[in-house]
N, C-alpha and C positions, 0 to 999 in steps of 0.2 A: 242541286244546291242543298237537298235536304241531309246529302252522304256528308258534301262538306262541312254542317253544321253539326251532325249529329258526333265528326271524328275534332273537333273543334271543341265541344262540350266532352267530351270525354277526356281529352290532354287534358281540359284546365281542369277537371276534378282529379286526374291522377297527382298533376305538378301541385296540387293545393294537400295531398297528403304526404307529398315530398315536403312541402315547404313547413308542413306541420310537425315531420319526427325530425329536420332536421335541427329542428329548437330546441330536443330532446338532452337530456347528459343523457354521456355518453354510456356506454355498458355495450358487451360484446353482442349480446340480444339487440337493441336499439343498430348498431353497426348492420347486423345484419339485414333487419331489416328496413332501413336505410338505404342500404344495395337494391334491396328486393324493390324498393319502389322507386328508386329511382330507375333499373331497368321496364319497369311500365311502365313509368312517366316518359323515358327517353322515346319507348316502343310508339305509345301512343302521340307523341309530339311531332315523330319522324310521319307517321303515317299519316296523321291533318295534316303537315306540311306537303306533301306528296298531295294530297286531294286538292289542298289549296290549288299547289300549282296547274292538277289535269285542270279543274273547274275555270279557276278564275284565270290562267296562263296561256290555258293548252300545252304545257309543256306535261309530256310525261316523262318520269322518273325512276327507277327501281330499287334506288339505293338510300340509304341513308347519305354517304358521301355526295351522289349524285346531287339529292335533294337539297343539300345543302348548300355545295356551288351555286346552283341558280338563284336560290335564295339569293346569295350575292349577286349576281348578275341584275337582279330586278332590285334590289337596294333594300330587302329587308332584313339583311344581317352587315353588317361591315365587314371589310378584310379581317381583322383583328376577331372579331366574332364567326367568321367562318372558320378560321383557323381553328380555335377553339372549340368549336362544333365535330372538326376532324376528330380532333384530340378524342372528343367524348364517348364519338362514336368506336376510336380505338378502346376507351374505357370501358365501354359500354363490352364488346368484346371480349374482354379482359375477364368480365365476371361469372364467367364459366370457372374460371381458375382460383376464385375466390377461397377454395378451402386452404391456400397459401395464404397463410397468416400476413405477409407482407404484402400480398398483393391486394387482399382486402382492407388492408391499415390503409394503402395509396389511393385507393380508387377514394374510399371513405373521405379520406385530406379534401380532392377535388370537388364530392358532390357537390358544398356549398354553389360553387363559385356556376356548376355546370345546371343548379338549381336558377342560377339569375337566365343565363341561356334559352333554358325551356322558357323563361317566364316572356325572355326578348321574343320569343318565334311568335307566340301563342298571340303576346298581343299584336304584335304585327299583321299576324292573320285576322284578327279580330277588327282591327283596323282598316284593313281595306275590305273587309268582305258587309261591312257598313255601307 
């Protein structure tokens, strides 16, 4: 229990410095690292969700994809929110590639939306582990 709260506390302080630069104007500095913390924040969000489920589910997982299907399965994300969790995790992907001027303008466009995301897991996990 201690692993799951400790990776629980760590998402939500990552997704709260996401949710912090992404109030930010914009500037290609700010974009960047924008990216940069929304790849911890996704890193760390995927990984409590994972512990959630070994702990509180028994289900183990290895994937971010993986992890997120179940989530569905047990009702903490909806269809419509898994879907978009795929997506993120293709995003998430993606920013290896980032020195592509285009592809970091795209991913940028998303974070908002993939910031509500991390915020849906986290407290969901927060919630049932009450």
């Amino acid at each position: 229990m201690a692993e799951l709260s400790l990776r629980l506390e760590e998402a939500s302080k990552a997704v709260a410095t996401l949710a912090e630069i992404v109030e930010m104007e914009f500037s290609i500095i700010i974009r960047d690292a924008t990216i940069q913390r929304f790849e911890y924040s996704f890193e760390a969000t995927w990984k409590a969700l994972r512990e959630h489920l070994k702990e509180r589910e028994g289900i183990l997982c290895n994937s971010p994809k993986s992890c997120f299907r179940e989530a569905l399965r047990l009702g903490l994300l909806t269809e419509e929110e898994t879907a978009r969790c795929l997506e993120m995790t293709d995003r998430r992907n993606d920013t290896t590639h980032t020195y592509r001027e285009e592809i970091a303008q795209a991913i940028y466009r998303e974070i908002p939306s993939f910031l509500g995301l991390l915020q849906i897991l986290i407290a969901g996990m927060e919630e049932r582990a009450d």
